[in-house]
N, C-alpha and C positions, 0 to 999 in steps of 0.2 A: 273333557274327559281327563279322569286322573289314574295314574299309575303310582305303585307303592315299589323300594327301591329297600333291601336291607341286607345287611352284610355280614362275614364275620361273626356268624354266632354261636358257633365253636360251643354247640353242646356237649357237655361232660358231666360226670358226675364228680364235684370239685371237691375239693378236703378242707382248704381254708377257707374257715371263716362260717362252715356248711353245717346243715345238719339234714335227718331223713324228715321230711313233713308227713301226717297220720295218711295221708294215701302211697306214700314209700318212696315218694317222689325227691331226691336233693332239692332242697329249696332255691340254689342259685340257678341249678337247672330249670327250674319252674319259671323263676324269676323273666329268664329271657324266653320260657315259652309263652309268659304272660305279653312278654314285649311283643314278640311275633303274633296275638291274637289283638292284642292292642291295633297294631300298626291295619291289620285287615279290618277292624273296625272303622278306622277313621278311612281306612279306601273305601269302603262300603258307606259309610256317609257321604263321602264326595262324590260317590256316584262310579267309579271306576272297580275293574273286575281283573285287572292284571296284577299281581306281585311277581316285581328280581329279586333274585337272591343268586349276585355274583359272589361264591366259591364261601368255601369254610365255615358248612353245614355244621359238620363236626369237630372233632377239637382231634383227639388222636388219631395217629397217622397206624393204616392197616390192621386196625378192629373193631368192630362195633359191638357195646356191652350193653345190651338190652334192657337196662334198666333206665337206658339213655336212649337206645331206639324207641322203644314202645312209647312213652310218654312224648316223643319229638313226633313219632307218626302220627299218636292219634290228633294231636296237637293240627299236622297238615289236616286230616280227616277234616279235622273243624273248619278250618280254614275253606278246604275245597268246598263243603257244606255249603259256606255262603255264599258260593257261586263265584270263586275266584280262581282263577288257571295261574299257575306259580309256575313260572321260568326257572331253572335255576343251571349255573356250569360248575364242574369241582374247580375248588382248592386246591390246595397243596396238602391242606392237613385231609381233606376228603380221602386223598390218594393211598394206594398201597406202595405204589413206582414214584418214579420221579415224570413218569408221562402219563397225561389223561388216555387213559383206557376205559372202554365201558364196565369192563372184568373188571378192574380195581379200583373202580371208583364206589365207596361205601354210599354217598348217597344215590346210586343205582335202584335200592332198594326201597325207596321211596315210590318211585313211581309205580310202585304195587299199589301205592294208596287208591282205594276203591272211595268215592264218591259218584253219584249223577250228576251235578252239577257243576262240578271244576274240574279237573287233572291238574298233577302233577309231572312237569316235562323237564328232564335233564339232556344236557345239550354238550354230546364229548368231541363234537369238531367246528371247528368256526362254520360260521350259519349268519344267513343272513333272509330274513321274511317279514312280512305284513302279518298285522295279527289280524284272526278269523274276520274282525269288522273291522277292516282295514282303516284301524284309527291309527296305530301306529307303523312306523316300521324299524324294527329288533335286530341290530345283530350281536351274536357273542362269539368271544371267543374263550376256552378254556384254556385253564392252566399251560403253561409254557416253562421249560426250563430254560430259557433263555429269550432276551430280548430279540434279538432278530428273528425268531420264527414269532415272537409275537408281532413285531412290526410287518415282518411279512404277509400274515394272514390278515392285517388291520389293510394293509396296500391291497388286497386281493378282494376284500370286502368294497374298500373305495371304489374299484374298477368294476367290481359288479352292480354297486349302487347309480353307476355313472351320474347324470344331473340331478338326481336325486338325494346325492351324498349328505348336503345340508338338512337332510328332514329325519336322518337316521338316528337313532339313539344304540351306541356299542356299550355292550358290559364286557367287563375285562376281568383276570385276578389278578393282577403286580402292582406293584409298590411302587410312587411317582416320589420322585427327586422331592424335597422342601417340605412334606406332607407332614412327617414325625420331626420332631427339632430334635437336633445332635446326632442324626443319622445322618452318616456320611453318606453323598450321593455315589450312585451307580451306575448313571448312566442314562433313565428313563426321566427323561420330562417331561411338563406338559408340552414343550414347544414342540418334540418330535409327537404326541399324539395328538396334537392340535391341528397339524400342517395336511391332516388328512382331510381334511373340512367337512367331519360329521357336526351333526348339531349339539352332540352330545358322547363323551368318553367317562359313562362310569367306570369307578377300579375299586374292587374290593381289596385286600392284603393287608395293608396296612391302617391300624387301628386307631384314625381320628380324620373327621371330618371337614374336608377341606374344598372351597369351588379357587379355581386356579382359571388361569386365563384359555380362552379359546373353548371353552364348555369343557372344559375338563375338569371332572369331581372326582376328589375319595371319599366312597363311600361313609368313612368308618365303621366300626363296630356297632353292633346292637345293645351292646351293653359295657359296659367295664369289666376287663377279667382278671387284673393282674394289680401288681404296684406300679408294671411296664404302664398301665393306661392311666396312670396318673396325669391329670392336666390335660388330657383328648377329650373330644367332643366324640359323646356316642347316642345312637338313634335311629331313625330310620326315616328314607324321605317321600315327600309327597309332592310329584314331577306332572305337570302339566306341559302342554307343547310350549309355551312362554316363562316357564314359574320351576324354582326347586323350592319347596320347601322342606326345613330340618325341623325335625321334630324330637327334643331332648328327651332322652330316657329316663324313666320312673321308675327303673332302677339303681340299688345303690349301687355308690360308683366308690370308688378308690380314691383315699384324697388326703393330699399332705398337707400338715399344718403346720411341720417344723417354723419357726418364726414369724408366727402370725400373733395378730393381737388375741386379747380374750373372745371379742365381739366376732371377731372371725369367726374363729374357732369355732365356738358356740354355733353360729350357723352353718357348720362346714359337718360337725358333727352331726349332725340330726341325720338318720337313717343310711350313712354311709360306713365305712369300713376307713379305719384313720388311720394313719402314719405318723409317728411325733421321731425326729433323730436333731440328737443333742451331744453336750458335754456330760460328762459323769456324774451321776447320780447313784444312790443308795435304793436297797429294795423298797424301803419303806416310801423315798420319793416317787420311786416308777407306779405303787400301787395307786397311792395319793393321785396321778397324775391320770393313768388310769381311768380310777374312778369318776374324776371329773371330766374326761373322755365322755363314760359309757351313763353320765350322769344329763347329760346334754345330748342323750340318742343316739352314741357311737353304736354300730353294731358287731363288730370286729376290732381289735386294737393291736397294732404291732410297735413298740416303743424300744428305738434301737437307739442307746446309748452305751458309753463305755460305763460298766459297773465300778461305782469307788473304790479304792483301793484300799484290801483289810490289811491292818498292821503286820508288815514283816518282823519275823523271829529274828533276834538279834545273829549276825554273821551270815543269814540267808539274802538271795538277791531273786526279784520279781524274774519269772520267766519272759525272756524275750519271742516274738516269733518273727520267721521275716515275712509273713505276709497272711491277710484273711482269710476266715472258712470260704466266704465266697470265690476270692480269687486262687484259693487251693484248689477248691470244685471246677471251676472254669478251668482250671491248666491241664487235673485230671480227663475233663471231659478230650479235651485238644488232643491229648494224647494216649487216651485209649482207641482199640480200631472197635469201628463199628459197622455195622452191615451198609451194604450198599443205600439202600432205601432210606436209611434214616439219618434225615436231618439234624446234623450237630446242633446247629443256632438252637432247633427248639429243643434237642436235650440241656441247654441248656438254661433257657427258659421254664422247662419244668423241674431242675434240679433248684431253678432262685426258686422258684413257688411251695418247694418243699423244707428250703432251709426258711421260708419266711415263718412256714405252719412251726417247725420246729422250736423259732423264736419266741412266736404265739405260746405253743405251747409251757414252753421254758417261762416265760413270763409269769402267766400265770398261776406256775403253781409252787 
């Protein structure tokens, strides 16, 4: 038997790099609901009828914009069609609070999805069961704002599992020490989720794909969303009692070419969204540069370099600044208050994503 395992996929309707497709649908959005009908296809040929999806259904924190539900429901609709029961525990971004509640958890609203043949099942307190054909046994836990009540309820699950602790598969959503590179640790490793002795610790949060000692995986993302997932593995898995398998996404992904050869490139571009950041160049180079980009099937282009410098008027001096739009933005965000619920990191997360579009757009015109 196979189970299907997919994370992270932070439905939106995106602005970079986007457009509306003839059904009105954002085509990134599409993109990763193509991912999600994919991954139930290849379960469905393995023969298995379960999909996870540990936490971050959706992408914004405390609203759902319909133009992002409707097409992600009918999407599950499909899905349950084929006869598959989908797990799933909120995020962080699922949430309205900073605690899983069933009130504020947006993908609540999912498990309306009406099929005969599968359900849709969200799971707002740690749980632990056999599934209906006791092939497996599940447990989750949701969102936690902090580590020790996540390890605690991981302890609580072990003691409930008793000798059985090794045949258990846990889904989790936080972010494991070493998963992302340059992210300074915090604290969760694998060795503190390993020492439980399940057979298996999925973790959805953070976006790239990782098997770590002791049966402990990140999931990663379903797709690539950012410049953040530059160099992540993103996908969805295919989990046997003995077996993970990762299965790379067909969608495009984000991907920097800055100092790569020609030959790279060239194959680096073809249906992905590019990154080029350099020394100074002139308009006419970034277009030129550009076009051989979107000439070799780039499908997005962000080229960030310092623009050449035009001739100063004699007795005038170039303006100095002490520091970048980015790192203005990031100081401003540090420093304005914002309500209890919302998450700094990702305001500022979506502040890079809007100065990227901005650069996009300044680019090219």
């Amino acid at each position: 038997m196979t189970y299907a395992v997919l994370s992270d996929l932070h439905c939106h309707n995106w602005s970079m790099f986007s457009r509306v497709n003839s059904d009105g649908v954002n085509n990134r959005l599409r993109n990763t609901l193509n991912e999600m009908l994919r991954a139930a296809a290849e379960l469905v040929k393995a023969g298995g009828k379960y999909m996870v999806i540990p936490g971050d259904i959706f992408h914004v924190r405390g609203s759902i914009d319909p133009e992002v539900l409707n097409p992600t429901q009918e999407t599950i609709r499909q899905i349950l069609d084929m006869g598959i029961t989908i797990y799933a525990i909120p995020g962080n971004h699922d949430l309205k609070g900073k605690e899983t509640t069933e009130l504020g958890s947006a993908i609540q609203t999912l498990a309306q999805t009406f099929s005969e043949k599968g359900s849709f099942q969200v799971i707002n307190e740690p749980k632990l069961f056999n599934t209906p054909d006791d092939e497996y046994t599940f447990a989750f836990v949701p969102w936690r704002t902090s580590h020790e009540a996540l390890l605690s309820d991981l302890g609580q699950i072990a003691s409930a599992a008793g000798n059985g602790v090794d045949q258990v598969d846990v889904f989790i959503h936080a972010g494991i020490d070493d998963v992302l590179p340059g992210m300074p640790e915090h604290g969760l490793s694998d060795t503190k989720l390993a020492k439980f002795g399940f057979r298996r610790v999925m973790a959805g949060d953070y976006h790239n794909h990782k098997i770590m000692q002791g049966g402990v995986i990140s999931v990663g993302a379903t797709t690539h969303q950012s410049w953040r997932d530059v160099g992540s593995k993103a996908g969805f898995l295919l989990v046997t009692s003995d077996k993970v398998r990762f299965m790379d996404t067909h969608a495009p992904k984000f991907v920097d070419v800055s100092g790569r050869d020609e030959d790279e490139i060239k194959l680096l571009c073809d249906g992905n969204y590019v990154r080029f950041r350099g020394s100074q160049m002139t308009s006419e180079d970034v277009q030129e540069l550009r076009t051989f980009f979107e000439t070799h099937g780039a499908l997005g282009t962000s080229i960030q370099v310092p623009p050449a410098q035009a001739s100063q008027r004699q007795g005038t001096a170039p303006v100095q600044s002490g520091q970048t739009l980015d790192q203005s933005v990031t100081a401003y965000v540090d420093k304005v208050e914002l309500a209890p619920h919302v998450d700094r990191a990702e305001v500022k997360r979506q502040a890079a994503d809007v100065l990227n579009k901005a650069r996009s757009v300044y680019e090219e015109a």
